[in-house]
Residue frames as qw, qx, qy, qz and C-alpha x, y, z in Angstrom:
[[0.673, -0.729, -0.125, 0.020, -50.62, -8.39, 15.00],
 [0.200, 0.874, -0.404, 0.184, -47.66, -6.85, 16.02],
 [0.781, 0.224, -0.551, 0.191, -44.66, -9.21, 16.99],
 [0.692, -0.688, -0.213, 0.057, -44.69, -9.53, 21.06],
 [0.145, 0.911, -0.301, 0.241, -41.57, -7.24, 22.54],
 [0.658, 0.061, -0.589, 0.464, -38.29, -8.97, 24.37],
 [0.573, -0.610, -0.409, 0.363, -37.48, -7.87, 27.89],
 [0.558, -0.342, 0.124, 0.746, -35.10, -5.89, 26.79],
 [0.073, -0.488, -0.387, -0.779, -37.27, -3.79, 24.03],
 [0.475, -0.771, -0.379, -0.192, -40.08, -3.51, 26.93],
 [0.533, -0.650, -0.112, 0.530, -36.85, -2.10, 29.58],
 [0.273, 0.262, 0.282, 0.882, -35.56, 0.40, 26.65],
 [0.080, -0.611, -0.361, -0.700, -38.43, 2.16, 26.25],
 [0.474, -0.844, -0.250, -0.019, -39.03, 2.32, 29.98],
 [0.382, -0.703, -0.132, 0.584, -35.71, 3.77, 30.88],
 [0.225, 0.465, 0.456, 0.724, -36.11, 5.92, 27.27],
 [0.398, -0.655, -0.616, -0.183, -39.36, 6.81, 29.02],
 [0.600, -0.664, -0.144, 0.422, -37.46, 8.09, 32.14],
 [0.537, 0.086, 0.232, 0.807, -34.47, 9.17, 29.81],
 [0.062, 0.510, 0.547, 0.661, -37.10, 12.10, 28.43],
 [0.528, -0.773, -0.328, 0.125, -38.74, 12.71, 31.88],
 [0.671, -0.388, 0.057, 0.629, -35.08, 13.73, 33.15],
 [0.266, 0.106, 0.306, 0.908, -34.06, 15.59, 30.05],
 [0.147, -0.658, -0.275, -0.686, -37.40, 18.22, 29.76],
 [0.663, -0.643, -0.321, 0.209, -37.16, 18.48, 34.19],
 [0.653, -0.590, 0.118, 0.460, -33.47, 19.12, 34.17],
 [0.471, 0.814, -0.249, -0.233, -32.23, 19.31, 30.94],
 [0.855, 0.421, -0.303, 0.013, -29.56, 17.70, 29.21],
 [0.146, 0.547, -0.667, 0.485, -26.64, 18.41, 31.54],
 [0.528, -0.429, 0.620, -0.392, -28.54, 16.32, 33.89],
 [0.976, 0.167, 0.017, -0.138, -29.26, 13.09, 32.05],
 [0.263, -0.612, 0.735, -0.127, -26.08, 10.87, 33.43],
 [0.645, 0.023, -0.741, 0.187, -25.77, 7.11, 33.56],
 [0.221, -0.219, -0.880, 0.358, -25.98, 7.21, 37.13],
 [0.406, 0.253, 0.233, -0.846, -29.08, 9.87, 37.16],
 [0.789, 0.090, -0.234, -0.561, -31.30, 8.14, 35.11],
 [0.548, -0.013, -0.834, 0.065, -30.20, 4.54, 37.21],
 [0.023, 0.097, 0.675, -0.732, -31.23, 6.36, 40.34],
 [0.639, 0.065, -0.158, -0.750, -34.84, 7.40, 38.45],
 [0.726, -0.003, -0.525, -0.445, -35.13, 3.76, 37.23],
 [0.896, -0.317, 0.160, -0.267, -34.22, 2.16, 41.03],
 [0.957, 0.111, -0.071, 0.258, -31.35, 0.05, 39.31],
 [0.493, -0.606, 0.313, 0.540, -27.59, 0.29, 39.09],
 [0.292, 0.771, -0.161, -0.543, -25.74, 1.90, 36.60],
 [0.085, -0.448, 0.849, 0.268, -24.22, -0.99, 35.58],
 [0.440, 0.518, 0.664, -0.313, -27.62, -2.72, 35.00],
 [0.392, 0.715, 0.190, -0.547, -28.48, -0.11, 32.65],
 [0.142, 0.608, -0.541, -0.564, -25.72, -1.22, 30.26],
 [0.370, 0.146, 0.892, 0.214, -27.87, -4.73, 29.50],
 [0.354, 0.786, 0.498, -0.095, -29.86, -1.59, 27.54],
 [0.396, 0.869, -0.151, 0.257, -28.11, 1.06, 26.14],
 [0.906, -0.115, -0.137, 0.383, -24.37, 0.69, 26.07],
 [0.403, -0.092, -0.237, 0.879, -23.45, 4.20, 26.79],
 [0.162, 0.553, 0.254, -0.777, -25.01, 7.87, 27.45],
 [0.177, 0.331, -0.389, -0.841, -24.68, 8.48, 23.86],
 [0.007, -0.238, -0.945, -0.224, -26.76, 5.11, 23.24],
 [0.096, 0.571, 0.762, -0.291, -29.67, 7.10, 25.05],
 [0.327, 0.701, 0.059, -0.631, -29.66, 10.44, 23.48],
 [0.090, 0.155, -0.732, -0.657, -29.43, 8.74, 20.08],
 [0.137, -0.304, -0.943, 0.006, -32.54, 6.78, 21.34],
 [0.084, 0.708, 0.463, -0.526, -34.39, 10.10, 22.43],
 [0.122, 0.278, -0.551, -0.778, -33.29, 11.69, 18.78],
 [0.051, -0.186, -0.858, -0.475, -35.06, 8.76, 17.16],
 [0.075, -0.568, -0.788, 0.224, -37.95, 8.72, 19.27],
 [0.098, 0.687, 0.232, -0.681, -38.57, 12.91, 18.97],
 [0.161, 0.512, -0.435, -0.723, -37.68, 12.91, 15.15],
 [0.262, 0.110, 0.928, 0.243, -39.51, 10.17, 14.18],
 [0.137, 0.765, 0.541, -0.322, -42.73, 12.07, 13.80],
 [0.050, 0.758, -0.250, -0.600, -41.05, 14.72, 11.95],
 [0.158, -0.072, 0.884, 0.435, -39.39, 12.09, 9.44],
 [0.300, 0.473, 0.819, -0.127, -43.09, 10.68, 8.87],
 [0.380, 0.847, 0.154, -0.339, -44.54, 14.25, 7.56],
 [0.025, -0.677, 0.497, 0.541, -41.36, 14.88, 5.33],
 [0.236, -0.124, 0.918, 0.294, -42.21, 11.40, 3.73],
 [0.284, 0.615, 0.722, -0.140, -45.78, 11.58, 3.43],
 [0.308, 0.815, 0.218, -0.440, -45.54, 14.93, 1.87],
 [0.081, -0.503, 0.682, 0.525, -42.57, 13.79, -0.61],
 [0.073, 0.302, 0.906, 0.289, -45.11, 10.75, -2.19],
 [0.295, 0.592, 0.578, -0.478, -47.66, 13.03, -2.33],
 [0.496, 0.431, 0.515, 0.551, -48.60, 14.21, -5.90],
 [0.137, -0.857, -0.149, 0.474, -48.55, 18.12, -5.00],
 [0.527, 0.751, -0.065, 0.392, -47.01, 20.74, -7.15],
 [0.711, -0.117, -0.365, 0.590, -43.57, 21.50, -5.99],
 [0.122, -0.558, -0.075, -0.817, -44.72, 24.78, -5.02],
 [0.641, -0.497, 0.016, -0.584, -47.26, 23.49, -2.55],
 [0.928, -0.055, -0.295, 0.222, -45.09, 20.57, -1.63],
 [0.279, 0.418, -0.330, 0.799, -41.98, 23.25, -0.73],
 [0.291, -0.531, 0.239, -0.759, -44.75, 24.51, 1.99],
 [0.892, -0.222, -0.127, -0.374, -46.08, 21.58, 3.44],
 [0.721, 0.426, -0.411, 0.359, -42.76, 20.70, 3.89],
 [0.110, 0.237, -0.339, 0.904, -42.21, 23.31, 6.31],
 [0.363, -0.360, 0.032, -0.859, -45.13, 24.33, 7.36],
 [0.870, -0.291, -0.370, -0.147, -46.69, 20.54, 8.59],
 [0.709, -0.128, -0.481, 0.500, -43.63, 20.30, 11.22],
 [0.108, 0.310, -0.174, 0.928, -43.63, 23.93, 11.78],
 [0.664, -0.406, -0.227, -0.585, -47.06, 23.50, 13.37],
 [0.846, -0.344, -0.345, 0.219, -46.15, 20.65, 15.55],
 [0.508, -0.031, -0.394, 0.766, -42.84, 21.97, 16.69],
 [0.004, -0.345, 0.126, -0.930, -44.76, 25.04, 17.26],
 [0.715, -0.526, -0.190, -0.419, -47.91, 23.40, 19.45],
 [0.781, -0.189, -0.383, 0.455, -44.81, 21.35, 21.64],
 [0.296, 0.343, -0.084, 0.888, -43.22, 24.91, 21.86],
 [0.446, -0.389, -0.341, -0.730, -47.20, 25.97, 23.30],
 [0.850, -0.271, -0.451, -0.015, -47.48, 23.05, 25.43],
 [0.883, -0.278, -0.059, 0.374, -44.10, 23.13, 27.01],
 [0.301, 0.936, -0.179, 0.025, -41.77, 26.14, 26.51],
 [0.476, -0.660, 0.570, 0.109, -39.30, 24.80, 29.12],
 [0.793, -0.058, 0.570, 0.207, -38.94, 21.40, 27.63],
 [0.625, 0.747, 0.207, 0.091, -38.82, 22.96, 24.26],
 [0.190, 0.913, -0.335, 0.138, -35.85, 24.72, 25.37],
 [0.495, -0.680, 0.533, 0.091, -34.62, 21.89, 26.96],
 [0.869, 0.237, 0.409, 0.149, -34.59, 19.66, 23.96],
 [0.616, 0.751, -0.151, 0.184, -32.90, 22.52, 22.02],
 [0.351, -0.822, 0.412, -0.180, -30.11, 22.16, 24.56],
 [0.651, -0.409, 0.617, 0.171, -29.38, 18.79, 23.89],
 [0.829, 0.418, 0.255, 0.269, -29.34, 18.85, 20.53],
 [0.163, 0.947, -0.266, 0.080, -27.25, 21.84, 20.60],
 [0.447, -0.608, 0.651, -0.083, -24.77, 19.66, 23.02],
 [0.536, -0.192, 0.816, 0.096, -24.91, 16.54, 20.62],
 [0.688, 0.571, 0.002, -0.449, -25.68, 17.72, 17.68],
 [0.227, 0.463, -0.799, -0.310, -23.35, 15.24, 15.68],
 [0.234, 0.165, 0.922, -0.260, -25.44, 12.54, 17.28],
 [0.467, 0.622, 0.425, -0.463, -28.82, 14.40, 15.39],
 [0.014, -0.485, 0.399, 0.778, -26.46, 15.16, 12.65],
 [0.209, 0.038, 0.940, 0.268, -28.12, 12.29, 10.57],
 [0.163, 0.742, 0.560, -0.331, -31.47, 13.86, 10.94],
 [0.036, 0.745, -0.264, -0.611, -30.39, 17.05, 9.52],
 [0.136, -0.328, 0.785, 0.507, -28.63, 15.61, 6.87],
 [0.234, 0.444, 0.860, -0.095, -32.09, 13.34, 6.04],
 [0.187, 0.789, 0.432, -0.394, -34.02, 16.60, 5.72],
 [0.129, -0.574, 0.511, 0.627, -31.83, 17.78, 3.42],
 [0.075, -0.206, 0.841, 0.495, -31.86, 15.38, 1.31],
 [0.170, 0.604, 0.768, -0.131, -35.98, 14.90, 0.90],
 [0.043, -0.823, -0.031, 0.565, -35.61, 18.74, 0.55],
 [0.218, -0.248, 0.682, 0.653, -33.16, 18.02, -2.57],
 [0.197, 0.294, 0.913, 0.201, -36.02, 16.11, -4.19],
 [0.217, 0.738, 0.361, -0.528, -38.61, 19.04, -3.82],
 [0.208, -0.671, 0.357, 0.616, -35.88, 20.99, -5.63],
 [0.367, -0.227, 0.764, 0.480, -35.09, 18.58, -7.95],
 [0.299, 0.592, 0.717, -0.216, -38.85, 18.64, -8.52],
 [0.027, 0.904, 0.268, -0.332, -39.12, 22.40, -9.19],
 [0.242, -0.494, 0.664, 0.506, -36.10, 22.45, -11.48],
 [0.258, 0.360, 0.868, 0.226, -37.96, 19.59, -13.87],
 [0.167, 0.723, 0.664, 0.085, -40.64, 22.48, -13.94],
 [0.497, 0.666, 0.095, 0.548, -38.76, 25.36, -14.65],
 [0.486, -0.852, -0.191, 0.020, -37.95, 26.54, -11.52],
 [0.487, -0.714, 0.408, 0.293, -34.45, 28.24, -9.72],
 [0.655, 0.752, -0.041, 0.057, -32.84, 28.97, -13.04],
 [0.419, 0.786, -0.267, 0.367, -29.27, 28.37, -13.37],
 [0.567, -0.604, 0.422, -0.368, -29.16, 27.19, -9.88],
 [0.591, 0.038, -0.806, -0.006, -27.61, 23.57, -9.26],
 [0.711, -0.503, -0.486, -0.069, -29.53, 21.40, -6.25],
 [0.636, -0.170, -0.356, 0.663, -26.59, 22.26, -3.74],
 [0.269, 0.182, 0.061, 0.944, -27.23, 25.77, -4.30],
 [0.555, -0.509, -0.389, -0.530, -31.21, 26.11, -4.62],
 [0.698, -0.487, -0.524, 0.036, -30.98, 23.79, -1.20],
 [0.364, 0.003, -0.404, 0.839, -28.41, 26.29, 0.58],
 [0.004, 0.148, -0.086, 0.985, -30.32, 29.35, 0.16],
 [0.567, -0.492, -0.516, -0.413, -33.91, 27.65, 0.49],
 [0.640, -0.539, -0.392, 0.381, -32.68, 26.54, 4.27],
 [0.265, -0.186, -0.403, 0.856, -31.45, 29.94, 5.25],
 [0.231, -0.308, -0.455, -0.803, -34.67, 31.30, 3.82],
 [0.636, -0.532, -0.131, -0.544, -36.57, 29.14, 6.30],
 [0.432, 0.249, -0.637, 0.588, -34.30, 28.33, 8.95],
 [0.341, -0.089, 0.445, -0.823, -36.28, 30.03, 11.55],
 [0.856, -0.169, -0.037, -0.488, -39.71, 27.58, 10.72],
 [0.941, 0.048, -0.334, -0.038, -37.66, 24.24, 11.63],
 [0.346, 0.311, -0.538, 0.703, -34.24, 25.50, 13.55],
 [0.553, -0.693, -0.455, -0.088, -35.72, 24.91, 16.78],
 [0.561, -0.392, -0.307, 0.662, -33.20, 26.61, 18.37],
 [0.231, 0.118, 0.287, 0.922, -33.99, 29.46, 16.48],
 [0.276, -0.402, -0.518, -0.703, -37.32, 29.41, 16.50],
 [0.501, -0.372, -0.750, 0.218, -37.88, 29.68, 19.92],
 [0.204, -0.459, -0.465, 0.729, -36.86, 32.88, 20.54],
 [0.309, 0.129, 0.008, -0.942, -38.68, 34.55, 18.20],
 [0.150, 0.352, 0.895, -0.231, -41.64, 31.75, 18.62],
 [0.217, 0.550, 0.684, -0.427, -44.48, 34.53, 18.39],
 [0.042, 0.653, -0.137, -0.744, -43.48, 35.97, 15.48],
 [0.070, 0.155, -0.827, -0.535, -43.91, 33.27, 13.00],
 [0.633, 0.404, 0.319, -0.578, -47.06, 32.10, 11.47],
 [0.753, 0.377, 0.539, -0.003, -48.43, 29.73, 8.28],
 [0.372, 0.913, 0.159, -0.048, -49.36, 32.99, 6.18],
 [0.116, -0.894, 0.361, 0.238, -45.83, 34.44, 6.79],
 [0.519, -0.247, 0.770, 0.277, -44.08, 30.86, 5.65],
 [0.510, 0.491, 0.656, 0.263, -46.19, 30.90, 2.77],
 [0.329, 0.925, 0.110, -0.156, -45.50, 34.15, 1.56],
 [0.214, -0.688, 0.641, 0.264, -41.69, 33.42, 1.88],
 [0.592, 0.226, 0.732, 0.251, -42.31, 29.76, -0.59],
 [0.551, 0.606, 0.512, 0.259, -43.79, 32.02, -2.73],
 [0.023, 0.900, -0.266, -0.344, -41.09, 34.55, -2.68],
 [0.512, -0.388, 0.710, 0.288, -38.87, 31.57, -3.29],
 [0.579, 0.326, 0.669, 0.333, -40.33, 30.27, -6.31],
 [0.352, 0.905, 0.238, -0.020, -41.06, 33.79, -7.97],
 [0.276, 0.944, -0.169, 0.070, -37.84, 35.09, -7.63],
 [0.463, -0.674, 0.522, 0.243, -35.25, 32.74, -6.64],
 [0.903, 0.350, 0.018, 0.250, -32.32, 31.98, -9.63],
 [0.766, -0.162, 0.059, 0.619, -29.23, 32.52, -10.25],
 [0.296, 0.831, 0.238, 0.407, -29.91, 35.73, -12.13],
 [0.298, -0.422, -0.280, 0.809, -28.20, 39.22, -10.97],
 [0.027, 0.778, 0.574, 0.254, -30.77, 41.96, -10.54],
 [0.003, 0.805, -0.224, 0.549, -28.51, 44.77, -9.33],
 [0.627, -0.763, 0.154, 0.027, -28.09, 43.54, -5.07],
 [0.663, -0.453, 0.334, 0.494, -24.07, 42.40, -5.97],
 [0.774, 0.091, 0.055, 0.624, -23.25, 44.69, -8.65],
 [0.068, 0.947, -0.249, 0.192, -21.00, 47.34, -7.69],
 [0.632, 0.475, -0.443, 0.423, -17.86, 47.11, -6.36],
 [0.273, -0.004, -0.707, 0.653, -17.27, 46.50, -2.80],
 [0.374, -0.717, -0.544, 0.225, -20.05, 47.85, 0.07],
 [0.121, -0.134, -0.001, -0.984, -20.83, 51.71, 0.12],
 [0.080, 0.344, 0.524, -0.775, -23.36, 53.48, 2.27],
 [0.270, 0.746, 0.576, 0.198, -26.49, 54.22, 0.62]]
């Protein structure tokens, strides 16, 4: 049985609750201290026996929107896939979600990429997370002969600008209708066929010349 909530867990989540309301309505630029005390009825000074500043709440709407995300990245890291099919599922299980919220909700979708755009050191941790789960794929696919010649730091740069667009929600919004499973999975399995360190002719010549 789960472990009965204080007052103060049960008044988080309700002005969280509000916090979220406010921010996909208005957008981040409105979500104040005293706008989200006028939503919840109280004073603003109230609000600090819950979150002790602005930044307390959009760290508290981070957790709460990226928790879900976390979950798939974990579930599909302990899974016993090949790091092939693990590399997509990776991507492709959040890419689905962010892309049915995106469906649902364009506005809010654009308003959430607003505040993370406006506090992204506050998400930075998130990022940084995904990364590192990402490493492990890598590290995976390396063990099996994979990204020759490549070290983790390297493999993990070029993998994220590879698919940047299926997870960069700001990115992926504006070209939303253009992405797709099939298309992410033909780019995993561009990645593993042909990414290493090799050079196959694209950097050598000597400086940039017109075709």
């Amino acid at each position: 049985m789960a472990r009965p909530r204080t007052d103060i867990d049960a008044g988080r989540e309700h002005l969280l609750d509000l916090a979220i309301e406010l921010v996909e309505q208005r957008g981040g630029g409105a979500l104040t201290m005293t706008e989200l005390a006028s939503m919840a009825n109280t004073s603003p000074a109230n609000l600090y026996r819950f979150f002790e500043s602005k930044d307390a709440v959009v760290e508290a709407i981070a957790e709460r929107w990226f928790q879900p995300k976390v979950a798939i990245m974990e579930e599909v890291l302990a899974s016993d896939l090949p790091p092939r099919r693990k590399l997509y599922e990776f991507f492709a299980r959040r890419f689905v979600r962010l892309r049915d919220s995106y469906n649902a909700d364009p506005v809010s979708f654009a308003m959430y990429c607003e505040l993370g755009e406006e506090h992204f050191e506050l998400v930075r941790s998130y990022v940084d997370l995904g990364d590192h789960y990402l490493a492990e794929i890598i590290a995976e696919a390396m063990a099996d002969g994979y990204f020759t010649g490549l070290t983790i730091d390297e493999a993990l740069s070029l993998i994220n600008q590879m698919v940047s667009v299926y997870c960069n929600i700001g990115a992926m919004g504006m070209v939303m209708p253009k992405l797709s499973e099939q298309k992410l999975a033909r780019i995993v399995d561009a990645i593993f066929d042909g990414l290493s360190a090799q050079d196959r002719g694209a950097v050598g010549v000597k400086g940039l010349r017109a075709a």
